[in-house]
C-alpha positions in Angstrom: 10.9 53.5 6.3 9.4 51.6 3.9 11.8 48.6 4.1 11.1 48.4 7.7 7.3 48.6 6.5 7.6 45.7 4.1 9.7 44.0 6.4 6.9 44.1 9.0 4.4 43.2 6.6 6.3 40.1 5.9 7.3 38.8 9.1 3.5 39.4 10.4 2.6 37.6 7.4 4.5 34.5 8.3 3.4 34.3 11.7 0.1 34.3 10.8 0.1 31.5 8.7 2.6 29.3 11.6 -0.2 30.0 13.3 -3.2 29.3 10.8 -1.4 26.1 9.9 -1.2 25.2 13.7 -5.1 26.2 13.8 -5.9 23.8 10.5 -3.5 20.5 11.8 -5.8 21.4 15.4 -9.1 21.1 13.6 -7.9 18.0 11.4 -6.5 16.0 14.3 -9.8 16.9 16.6 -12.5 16.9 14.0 -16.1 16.5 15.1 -17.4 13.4 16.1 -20.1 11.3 14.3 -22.1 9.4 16.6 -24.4 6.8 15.0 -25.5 5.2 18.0 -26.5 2.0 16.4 -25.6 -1.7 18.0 -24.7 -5.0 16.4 -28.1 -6.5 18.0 -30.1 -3.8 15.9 -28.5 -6.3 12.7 -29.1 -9.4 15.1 -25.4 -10.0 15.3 -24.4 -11.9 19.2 -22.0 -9.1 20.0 -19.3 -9.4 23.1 -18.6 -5.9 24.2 -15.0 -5.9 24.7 -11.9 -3.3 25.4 -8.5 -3.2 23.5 -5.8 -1.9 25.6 -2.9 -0.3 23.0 0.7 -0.4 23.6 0.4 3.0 24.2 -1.9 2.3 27.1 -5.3 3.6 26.0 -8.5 1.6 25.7 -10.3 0.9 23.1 -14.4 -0.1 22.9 -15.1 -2.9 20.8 -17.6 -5.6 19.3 -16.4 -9.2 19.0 -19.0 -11.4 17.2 -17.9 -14.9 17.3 -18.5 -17.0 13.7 -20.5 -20.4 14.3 -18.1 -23.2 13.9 -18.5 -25.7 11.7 -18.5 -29.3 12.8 -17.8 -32.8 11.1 -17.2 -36.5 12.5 -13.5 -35.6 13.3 -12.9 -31.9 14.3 -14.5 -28.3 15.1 -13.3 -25.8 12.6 -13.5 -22.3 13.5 -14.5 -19.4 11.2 -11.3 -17.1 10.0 -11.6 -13.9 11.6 -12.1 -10.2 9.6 -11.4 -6.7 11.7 -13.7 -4.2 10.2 -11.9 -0.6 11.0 -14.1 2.7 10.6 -13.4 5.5 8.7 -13.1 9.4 9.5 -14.6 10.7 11.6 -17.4 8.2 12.0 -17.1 5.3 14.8 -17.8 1.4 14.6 -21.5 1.4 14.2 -20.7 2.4 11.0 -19.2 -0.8 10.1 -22.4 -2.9 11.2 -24.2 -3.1 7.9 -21.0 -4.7 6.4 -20.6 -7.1 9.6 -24.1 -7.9 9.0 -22.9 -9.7 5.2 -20.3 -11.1 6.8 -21.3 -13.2 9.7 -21.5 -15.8 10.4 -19.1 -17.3 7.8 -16.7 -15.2 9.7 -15.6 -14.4 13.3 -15.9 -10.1 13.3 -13.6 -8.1 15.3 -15.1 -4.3 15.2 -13.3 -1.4 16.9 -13.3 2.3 17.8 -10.6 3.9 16.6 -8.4 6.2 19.2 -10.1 9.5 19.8 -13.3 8.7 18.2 -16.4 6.8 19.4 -16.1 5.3 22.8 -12.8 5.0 22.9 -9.7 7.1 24.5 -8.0 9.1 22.8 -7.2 13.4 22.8 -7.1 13.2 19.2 -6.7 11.0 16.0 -3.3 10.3 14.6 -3.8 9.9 11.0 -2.7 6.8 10.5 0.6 7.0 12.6 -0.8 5.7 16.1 -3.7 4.2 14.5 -1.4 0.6 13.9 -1.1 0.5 17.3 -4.8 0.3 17.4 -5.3 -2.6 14.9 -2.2 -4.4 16.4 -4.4 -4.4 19.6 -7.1 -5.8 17.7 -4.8 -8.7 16.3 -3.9 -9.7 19.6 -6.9 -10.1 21.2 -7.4 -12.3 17.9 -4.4 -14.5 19.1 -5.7 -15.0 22.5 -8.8 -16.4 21.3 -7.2 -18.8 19.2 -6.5 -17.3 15.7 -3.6 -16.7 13.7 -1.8 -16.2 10.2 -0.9 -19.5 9.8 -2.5 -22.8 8.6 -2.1 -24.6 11.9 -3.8 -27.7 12.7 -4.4 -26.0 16.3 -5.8 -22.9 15.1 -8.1 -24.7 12.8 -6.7 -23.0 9.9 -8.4 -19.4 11.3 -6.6 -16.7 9.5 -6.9 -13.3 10.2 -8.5 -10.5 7.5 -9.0 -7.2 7.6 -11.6 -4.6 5.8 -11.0 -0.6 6.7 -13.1 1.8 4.8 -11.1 5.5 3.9 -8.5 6.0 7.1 -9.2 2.4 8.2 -8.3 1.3 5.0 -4.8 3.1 4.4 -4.2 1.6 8.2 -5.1 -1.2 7.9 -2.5 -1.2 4.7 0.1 0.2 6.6 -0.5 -3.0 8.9 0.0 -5.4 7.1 3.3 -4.4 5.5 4.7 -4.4 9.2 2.3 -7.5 10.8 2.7 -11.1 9.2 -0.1 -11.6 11.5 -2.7 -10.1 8.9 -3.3 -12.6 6.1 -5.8 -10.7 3.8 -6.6 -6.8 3.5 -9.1 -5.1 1.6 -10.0 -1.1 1.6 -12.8 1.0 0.3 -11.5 4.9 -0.9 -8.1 4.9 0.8 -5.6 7.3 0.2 -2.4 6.7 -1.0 -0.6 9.2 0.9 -1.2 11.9 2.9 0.8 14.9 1.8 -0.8 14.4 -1.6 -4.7 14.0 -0.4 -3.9 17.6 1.9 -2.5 18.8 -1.5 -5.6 18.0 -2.8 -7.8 19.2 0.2 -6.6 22.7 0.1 -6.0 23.0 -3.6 -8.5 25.9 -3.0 -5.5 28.0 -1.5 -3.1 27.6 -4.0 -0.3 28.9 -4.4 -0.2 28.4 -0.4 -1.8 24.6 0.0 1.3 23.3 -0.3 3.6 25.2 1.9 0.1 24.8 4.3 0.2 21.3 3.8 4.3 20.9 5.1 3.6 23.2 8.0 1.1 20.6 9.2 3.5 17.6 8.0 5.8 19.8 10.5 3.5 20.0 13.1 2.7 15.7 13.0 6.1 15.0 13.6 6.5 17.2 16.3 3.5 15.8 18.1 3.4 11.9 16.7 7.2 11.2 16.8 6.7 10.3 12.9 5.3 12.6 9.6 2.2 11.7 8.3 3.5 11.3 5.0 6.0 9.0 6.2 3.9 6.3 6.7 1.9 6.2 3.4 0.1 3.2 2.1 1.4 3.6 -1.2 5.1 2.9 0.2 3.7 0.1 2.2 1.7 -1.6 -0.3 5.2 -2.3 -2.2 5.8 -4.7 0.4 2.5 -7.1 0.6 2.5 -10.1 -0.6 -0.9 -11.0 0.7 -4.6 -11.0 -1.1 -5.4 -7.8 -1.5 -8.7 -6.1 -2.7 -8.6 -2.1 -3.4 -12.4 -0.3 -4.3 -12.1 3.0 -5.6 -15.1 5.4 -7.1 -14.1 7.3 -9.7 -16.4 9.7 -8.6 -15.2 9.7 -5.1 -14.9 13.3 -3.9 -12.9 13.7 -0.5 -10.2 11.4 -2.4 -9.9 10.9 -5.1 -9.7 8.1 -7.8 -6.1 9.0 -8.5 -5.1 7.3 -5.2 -6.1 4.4 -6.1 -4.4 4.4 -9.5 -1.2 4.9 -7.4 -2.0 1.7 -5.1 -2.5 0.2 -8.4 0.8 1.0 -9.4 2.8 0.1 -6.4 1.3 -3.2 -6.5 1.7 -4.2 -9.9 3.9 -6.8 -8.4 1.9 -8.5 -6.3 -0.3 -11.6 -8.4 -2.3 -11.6 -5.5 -4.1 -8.2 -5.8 -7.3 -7.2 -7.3 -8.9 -4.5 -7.8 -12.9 -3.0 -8.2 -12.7 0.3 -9.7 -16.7 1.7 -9.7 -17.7 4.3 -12.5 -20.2 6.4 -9.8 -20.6 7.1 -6.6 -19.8 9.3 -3.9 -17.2 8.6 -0.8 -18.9 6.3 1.1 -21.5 5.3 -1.5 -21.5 1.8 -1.6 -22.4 0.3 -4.9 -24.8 -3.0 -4.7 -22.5 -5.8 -5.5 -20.2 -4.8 -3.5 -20.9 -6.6 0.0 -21.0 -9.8 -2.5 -17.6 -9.0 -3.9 -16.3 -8.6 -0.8 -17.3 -11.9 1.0 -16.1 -13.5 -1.8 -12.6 -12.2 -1.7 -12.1 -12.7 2.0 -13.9 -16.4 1.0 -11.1 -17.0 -1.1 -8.6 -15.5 0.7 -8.7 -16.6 4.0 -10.3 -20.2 3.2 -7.6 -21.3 1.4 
């Protein structure tokens, strides 16, 4: 009697927590949303309201703020272009301020990523779908004239991006797999997954991590791919592009030691730099840094 008792206890056990993990990966895939309602002519920026359309099929509400052009006896020369991406679980307004330091030395591309803001979307993706999202925002780049090469035609208008926490590690994820993006810079992006839910429910332990590859279990079922597949720090091996990493080491929601592993995985890469601040918060932004990051993408994309 009480083996069947223990064995009850057990198996009731384990389907409660199939079923908690299934409640967290619900709550982390459909998190609130953050609704800033600000607009780029609240910064005085001459916004186009456009719509990305993914190669998934959803839509996607966007700002395009054109950079003024520079002319001279012989030519026009266009502005590169920079794709600010939002972080989680905010929505573009958020990225206005830093479009505001930008323009109008460059052309701005600013989007709502899937699920959140205006855009469609049942829920976010973590980083899996979320390329799809920023590949949509590349070619509407193209069409309008820009591109990753120094082409007499395209004026020499490269294409940047800047993604702040999740648009950060996807816009890193990007540019390992689109030749398309010619300079990336992130603010507090994690280095993988698995390790920042790790981290995240470190407060369960010893259960965070078998928690953490129940919901690892539950993304591939639903994405096609694991979340932890997909990681930033594998991708950033691969770039051979400028690249700018900022990192608090005070940042709490993720922590500095994800950026000491981007660090790592892109000791071979001459072209990255990094700006590691000694306080702040996630988020926190310190007061050089809008300089620091102009300059970069002045260097970078100028060339």
């Amino acid at each position: 009697m009480n083996m069947q008792r223990a064995i009850l206890y057990i198996v009731t056990f384990a389907i409660g927590f199939l079923l908690v993990s299934l409640w967290s990966f619900y709550l982390v895939i459909r998190p609130p949303k953050i609704i800033l309602q600000r607009t780029p002519a609240d910064y005085g920026l001459p916004a186009e309201d456009i719509i990305l359309t993914t190669q998934d099929g959803l839509k996607l509400s966007g700002w395009f703020i054109q950079g003024l052009a520079l002319k001279n006896s012989m030519l026009s020369i266009g502005k590169p272009a920079i794709v600010l991406i939002h972080g989680y679980p905010a929505e573009k307004s958020d990225m206005l301020s830093i479009a505001k330091n930008l323009w109008p030395d460059f052309s701005l591309l600013i989007y709502d990523q899937r699920y959140f803001g205006k855009s469609e979307g049942r829920y976010t993706t973590l980083g899996v779908k979320e390329r799809l999202d920023l590949k949509s925002a590349l070619d509407f780049l193209e069409s309008r004239g820009f591109s990753a090469k120094d082409e007499p035609a395209s004026g020499g208008k490269k294409i940047g991006v800047f993604g702040f926490s999740l648009g950060g590690a996807v816009g890193i994820i990007t540019a390992a797999e689109d030749q398309r993006i010619s300079a990336i810079a992130s603010y507090a992006a994690f280095s993988n997954l698995k390790i920042l839910g790790e981290e995240t429910y470190s407060h369960l332990w010893p259960l965070n991590k078998p928690l953490v590859q129940l919901m690892l279990f539950w993304s591939r079922l639903l994405f096609g791919e694991s979340i932890a597949d997909i990681s930033p720090e594998n991708a950033a091996t691969k770039l051979t592009i400028p690249v700018f990493i900022v990192h608090s080491r005070e940042d709490e929601q993720i922590s500095f030691g994800h950026a000491e592993k981007l660090k790592e995985k892109l000791k071979e890469n001459p072209q990255a730099e990094f700006y590691f601040i000694e306080s702040g918060l996630h988020g926190e932004l310190p007061i050089d840094f809008d300089s620091r990051l102009k300059d970069f993408f002045q260097r970078a994309l100028k060339k």
